[in-house]
C-alpha angles and dihedrals in degrees: 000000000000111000094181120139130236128263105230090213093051096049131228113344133195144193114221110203132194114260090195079110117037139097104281108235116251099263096172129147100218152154101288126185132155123210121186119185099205118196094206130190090035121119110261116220098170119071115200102237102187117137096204126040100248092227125043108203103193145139112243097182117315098341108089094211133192107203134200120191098186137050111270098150123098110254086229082058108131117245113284089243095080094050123123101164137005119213106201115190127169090274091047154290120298108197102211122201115230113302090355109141114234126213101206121222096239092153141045134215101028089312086302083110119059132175116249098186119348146141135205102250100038148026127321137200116224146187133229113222122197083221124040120249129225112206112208099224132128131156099235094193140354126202143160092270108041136335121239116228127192116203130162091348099308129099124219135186124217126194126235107263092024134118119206137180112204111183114220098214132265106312127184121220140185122240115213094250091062101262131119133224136173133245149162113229107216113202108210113202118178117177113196095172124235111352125174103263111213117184138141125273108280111273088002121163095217141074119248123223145170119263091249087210082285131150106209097189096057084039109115114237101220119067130199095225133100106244121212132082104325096042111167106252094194099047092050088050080056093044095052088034099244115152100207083192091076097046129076120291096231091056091070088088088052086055097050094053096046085051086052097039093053109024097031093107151011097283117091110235127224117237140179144161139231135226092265090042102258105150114223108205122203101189112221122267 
């Protein structure tokens, strides 16, 4: 890839690349749900920085989509040709075969991490324990009218197109300084339904965006605007020719983190496009 890097005076610059050989992106309408395990009322000492949510969930004309534009699978994921269902939490997706029972990643760093208040598609405040914890949750089916879900020993059902909070009971957990404290994990599981699943290839290098009603080839490859950290969203849109009017309203967010992933800095990115319009960016080095 070209790792030059951009002539103030010329403007933004950019290196199209062919996508005839690269690892097509996962494009796959599938069984969705999200589940969250929150331990409320802790103290939280990590602050999600993330700029941009991780995953978009929107509707772009009649295919309700829930879009990840970078990589969250683990690169020992199997093809997406033999998914039935895809289990997101805030620490991944987990694509699970039919009536396969799924353990979902709820923690992080062997249970020492825990979320405080989070969400799968955006930031999430955590808390650091001295001991790990094991939740004891697993989605024991998933079909096209509602997922199973043991947890503590219980089992619950959750319709398709629901939301529940089911609250684990009073659990007391150490703090790194040695001190306790008590708390009432709360698992969160929302089941949209199917829902077209975009994502990157798995262990793909690059990010992974929306067409943006954009034709890359005709596209000029220099662009007027200044590149780094405040880059103008708005006048890039102008310079490629995008009306972000015309797209959905939710992609906008898309849009700002494909400016900032490939003119957020000095070094020209690499782009291309593949047959159904999905852009690859390879952000400059």
């Amino acid at each position: 890839m070209n790792s030059s890097t951009r002539d103030a005076e010329a403007g933004v610059e950019w290196t199209l690349a062919s996508a005839h050989e690269r690892c097509t992106p996962v494009q796959r309408t599938i069984r969705y749900l999200e589940v969250v395990l929150e331990y409320r009322g802790l103290e939280a000492t990590r602050f999600g920085g993330g700029f941009f949510p991780d995953a978009v969930p929107y509707t772009c004309g009649k295919e309700a989509r829930v879009f990840y534009w970078r990589s969250v699978l683990d690169a020992a994921a199997p093809p997406a040709s033999a998914w039935d269902h895809v289990c997101a939490t805030p620490y991944g997706v987990q694509p699970a075969s039919e009536d396969e029972s799924v353990t979902p990643t709820l923690t992080a760093d062997d249970g020492r991490t825990v979320v405080v208040e989070g969400t799968v598609s955006g930031d999430s405040t955590e808390a650091e324990l001295a001991a790990g914890m094991a939740p004891d949750v697993s989605i024991e089916r998933v079909d096209g009218d509602e997922v199973v879900v043991a947890a503590a020993g219980d089992r619950y059902r959750v319709a398709c197109g629901e939301r529940r909070e089911l609250p684990l009971g009073e659990q007391r957990v150490e703090l790194p300084d040695g001190e306790h404290a008590t708390t009432t994990p709360v698992l969160t599981v929302r089941y949209p339904g199917k829902r077209t699943f975009y994502h990157p290839a798995v262990d793909a290098s690059y990010r992974l965006f929306p067409s943006f009603g954009l034709d890359l080839a005709n596209a000029p490859r220099v662009l007027d605007v200044e590149p780094g950290p405040n880059v103008d969203e708005e006048a890039v849109a102008a310079a490629l020719g995008v009306d972000l009017d015309s797209r959905p309203y939710a992609e906008r967010v898309l849009w700002q983190a494909f400016v900032h992933t490939a003119f957020g800095d000095n070094a020209a990115p690499t782009l291309a496009q593949f047959p159904d319009g999905l852009l690859p960016v390879w952000p400059g080095e």
